[in-house]
NUNU-105339 format. One record per atom (N, C-alpha, C): atom name; residue number from 1; residue in one letter; z, x, y. Coordinates in nm, 3 decimals, padded with zeros to 5 digits. Atoms other than C-alpha are relative to their C-alpha. Layout:
<atoms>
<atom a="CA" k="NUM" r="A" up="Z" east="X" north="Y"/>
...
</atoms>
This chain:
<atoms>
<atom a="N" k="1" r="X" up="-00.140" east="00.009" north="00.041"/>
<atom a="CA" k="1" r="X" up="-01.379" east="01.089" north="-01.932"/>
<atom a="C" k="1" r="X" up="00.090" east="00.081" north="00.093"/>
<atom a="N" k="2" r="X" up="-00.074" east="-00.065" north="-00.173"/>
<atom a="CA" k="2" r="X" up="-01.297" east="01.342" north="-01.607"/>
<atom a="C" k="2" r="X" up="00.095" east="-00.045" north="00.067"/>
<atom a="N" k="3" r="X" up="-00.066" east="00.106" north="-00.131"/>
<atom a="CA" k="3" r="X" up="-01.217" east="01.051" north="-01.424"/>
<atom a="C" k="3" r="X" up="00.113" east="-00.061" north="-00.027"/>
<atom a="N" k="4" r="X" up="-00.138" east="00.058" north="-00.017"/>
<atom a="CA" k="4" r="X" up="-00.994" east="00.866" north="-01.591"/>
<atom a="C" k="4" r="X" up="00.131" east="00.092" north="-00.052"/>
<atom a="N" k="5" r="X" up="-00.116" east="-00.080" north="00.002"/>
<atom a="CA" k="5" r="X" up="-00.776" east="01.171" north="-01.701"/>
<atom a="C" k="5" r="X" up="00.086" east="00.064" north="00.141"/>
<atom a="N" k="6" r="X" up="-00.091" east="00.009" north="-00.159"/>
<atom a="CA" k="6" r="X" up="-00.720" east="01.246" north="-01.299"/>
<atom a="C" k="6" r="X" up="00.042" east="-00.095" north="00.000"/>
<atom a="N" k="7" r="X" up="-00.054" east="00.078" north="-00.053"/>
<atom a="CA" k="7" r="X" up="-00.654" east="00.958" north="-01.234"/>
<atom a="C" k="7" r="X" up="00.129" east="-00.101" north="-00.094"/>
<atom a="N" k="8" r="X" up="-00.144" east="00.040" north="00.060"/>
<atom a="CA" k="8" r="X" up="-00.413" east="00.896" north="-01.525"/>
<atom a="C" k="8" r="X" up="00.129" east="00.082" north="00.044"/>
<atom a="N" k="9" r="X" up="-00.061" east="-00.131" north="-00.052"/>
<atom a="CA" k="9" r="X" up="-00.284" east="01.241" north="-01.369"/>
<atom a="C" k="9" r="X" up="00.096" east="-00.029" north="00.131"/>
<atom a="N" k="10" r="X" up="-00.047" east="00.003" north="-00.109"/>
<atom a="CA" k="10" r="X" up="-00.245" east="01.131" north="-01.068"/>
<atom a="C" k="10" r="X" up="00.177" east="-00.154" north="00.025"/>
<atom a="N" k="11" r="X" up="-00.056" east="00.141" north="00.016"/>
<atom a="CA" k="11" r="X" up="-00.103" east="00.772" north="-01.167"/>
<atom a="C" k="11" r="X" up="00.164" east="00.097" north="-00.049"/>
<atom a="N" k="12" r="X" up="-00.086" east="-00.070" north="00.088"/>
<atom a="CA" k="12" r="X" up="00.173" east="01.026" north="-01.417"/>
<atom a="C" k="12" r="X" up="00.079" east="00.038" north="00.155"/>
<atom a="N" k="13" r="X" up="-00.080" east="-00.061" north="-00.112"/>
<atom a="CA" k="13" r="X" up="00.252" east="01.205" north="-01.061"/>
<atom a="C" k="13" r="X" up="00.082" east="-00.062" north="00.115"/>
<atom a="N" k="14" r="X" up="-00.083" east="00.069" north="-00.096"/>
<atom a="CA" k="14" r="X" up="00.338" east="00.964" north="-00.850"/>
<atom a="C" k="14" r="X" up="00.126" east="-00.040" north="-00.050"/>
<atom a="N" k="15" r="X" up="-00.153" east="00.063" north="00.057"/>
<atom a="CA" k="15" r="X" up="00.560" east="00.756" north="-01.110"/>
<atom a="C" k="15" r="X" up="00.081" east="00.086" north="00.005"/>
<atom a="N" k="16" r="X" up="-00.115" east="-00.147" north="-00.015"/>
<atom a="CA" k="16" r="X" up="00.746" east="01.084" north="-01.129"/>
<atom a="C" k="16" r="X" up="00.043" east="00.021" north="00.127"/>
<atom a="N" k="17" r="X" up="-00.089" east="-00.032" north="-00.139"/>
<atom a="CA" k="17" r="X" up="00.811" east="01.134" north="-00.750"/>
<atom a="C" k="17" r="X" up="00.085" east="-00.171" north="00.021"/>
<atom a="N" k="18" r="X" up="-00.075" east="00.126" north="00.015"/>
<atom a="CA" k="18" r="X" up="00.895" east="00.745" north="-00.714"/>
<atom a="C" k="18" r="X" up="00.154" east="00.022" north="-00.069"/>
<atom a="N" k="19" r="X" up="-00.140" east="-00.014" north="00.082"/>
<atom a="CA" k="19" r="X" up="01.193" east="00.819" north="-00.997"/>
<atom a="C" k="19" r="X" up="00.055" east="00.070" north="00.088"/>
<atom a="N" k="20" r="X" up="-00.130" east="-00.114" north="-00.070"/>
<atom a="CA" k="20" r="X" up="01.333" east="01.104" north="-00.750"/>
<atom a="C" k="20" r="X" up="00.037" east="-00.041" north="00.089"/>
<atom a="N" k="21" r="X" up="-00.089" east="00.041" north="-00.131"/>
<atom a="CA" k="21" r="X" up="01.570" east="00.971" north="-00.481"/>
<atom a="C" k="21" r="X" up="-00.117" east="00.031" north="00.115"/>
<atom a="N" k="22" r="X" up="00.055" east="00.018" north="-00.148"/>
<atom a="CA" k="22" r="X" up="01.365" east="01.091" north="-00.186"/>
<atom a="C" k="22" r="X" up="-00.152" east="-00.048" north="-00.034"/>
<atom a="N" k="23" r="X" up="00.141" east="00.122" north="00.053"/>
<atom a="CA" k="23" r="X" up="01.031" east="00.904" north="-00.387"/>
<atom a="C" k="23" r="X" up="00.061" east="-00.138" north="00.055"/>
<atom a="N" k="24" r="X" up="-00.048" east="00.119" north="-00.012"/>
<atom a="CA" k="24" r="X" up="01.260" east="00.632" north="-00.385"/>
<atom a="C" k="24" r="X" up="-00.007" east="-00.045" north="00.182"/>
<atom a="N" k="25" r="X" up="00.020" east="00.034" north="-00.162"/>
<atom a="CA" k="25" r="X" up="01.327" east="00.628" north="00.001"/>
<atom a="C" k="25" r="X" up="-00.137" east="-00.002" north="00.071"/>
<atom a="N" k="26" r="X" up="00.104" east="00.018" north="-00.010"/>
<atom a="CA" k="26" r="X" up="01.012" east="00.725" north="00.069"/>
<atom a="C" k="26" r="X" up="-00.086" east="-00.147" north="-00.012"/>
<atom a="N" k="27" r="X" up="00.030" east="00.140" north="00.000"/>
<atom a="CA" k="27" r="X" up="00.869" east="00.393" north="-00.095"/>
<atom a="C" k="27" r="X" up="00.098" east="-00.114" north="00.085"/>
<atom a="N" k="28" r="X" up="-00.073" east="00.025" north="-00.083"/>
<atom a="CA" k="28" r="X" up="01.114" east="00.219" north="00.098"/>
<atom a="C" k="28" r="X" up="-00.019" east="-00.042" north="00.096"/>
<atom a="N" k="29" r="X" up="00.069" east="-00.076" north="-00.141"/>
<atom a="CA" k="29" r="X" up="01.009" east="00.356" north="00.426"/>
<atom a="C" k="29" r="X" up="-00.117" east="-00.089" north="00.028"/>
<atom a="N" k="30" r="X" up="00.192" east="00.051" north="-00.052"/>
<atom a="CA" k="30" r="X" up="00.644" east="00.244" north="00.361"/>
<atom a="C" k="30" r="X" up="-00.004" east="-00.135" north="-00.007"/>
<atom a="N" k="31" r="X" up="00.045" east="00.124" north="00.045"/>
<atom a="CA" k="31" r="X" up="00.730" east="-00.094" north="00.231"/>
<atom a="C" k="31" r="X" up="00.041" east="-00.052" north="00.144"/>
<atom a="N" k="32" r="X" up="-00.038" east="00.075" north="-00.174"/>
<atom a="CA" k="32" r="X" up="00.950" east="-00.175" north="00.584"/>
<atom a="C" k="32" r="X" up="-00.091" east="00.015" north="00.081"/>
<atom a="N" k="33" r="X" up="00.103" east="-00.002" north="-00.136"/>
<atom a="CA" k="33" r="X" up="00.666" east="-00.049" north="00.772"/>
<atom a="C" k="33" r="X" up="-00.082" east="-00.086" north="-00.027"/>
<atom a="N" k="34" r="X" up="00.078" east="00.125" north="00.025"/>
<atom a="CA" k="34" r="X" up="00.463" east="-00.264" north="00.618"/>
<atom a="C" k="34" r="X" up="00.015" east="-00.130" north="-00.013"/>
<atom a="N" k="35" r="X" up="-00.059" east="00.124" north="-00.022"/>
<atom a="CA" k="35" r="X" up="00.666" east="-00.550" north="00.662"/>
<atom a="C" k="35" r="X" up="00.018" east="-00.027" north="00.132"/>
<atom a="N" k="36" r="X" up="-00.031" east="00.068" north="-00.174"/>
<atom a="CA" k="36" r="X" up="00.682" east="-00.470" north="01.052"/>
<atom a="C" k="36" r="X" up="-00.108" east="-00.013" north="00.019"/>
<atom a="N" k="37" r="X" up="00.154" east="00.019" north="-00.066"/>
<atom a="CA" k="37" r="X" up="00.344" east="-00.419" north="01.078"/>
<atom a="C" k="37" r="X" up="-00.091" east="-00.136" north="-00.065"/>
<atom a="N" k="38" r="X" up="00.076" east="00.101" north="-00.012"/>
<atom a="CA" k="38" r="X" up="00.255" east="-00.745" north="00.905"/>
<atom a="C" k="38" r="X" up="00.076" east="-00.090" north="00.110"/>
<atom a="N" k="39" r="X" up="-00.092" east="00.112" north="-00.110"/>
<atom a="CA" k="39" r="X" up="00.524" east="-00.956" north="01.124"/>
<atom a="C" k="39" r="X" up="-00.050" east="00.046" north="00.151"/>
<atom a="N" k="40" r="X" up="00.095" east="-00.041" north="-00.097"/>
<atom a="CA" k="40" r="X" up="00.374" east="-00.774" north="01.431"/>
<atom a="C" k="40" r="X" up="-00.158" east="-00.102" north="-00.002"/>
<atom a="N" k="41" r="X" up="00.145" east="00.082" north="-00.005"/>
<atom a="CA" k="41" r="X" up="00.041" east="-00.927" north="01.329"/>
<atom a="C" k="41" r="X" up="00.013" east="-00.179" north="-00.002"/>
<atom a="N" k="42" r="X" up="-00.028" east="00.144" north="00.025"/>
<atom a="CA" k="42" r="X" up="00.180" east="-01.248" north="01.247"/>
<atom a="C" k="42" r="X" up="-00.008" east="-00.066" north="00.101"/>
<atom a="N" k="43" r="X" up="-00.029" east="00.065" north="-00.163"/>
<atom a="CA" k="43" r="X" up="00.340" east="-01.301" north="01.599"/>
<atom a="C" k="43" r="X" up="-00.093" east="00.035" north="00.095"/>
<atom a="N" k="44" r="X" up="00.101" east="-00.006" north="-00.149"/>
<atom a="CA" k="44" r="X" up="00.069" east="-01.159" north="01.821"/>
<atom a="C" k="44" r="X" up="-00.085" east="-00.078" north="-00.043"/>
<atom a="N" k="45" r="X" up="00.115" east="00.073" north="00.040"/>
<atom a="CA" k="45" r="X" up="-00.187" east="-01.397" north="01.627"/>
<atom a="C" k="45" r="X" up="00.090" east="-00.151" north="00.005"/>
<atom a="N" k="46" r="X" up="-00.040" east="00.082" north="-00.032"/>
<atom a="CA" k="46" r="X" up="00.046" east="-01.657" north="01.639"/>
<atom a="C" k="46" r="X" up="-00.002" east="-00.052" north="00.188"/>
<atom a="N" k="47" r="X" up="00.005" east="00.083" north="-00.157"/>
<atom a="CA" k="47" r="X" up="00.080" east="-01.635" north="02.052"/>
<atom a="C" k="47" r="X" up="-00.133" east="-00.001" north="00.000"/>
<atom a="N" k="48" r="X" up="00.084" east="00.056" north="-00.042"/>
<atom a="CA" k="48" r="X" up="-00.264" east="-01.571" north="02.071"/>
<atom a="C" k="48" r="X" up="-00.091" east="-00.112" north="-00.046"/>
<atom a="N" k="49" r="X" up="00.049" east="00.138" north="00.084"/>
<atom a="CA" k="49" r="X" up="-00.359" east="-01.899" north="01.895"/>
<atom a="C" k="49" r="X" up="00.085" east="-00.068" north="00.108"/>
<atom a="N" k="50" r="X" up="-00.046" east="00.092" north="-00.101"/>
<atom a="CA" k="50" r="X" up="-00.101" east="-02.068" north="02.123"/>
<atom a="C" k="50" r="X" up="-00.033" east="00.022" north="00.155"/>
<atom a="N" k="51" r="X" up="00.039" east="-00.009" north="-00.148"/>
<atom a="CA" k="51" r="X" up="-00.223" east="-01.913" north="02.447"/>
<atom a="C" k="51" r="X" up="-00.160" east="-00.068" north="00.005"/>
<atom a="N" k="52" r="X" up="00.118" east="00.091" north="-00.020"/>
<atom a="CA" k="52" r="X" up="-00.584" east="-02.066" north="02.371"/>
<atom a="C" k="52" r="X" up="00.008" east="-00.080" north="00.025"/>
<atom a="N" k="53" r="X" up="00.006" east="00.139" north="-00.021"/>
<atom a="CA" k="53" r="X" up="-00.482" east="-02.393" north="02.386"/>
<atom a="C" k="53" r="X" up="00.053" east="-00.062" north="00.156"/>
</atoms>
């Protein structure tokens, strides 16, 4: 029962920074990067699919 009280702990801590303005930006931050870094993958797998041919 250890386990899932950390990790309800942990789950409790985050939602709490998320609510605070710089949680907020923070998430933000990570989601754009992760939106360049899939479009990055997109287009270099896109040319290199068109440079095979």
């Amino acid at each position: 029962m250890n386990r899932y009280r950390r990790l309800a702990g942990y789950y409790y801590a985050i939602k709490n920074y998320l609510h605070t303005p710089k949680g907020r930006f923070d998430m933000l931050d990570y989601v754009r990067a992760a939106a360049v870094i899939a479009g990055v993958i997109i287009v270099s797998g896109f040319i290199m699919a068109v440079l095979r041919v």
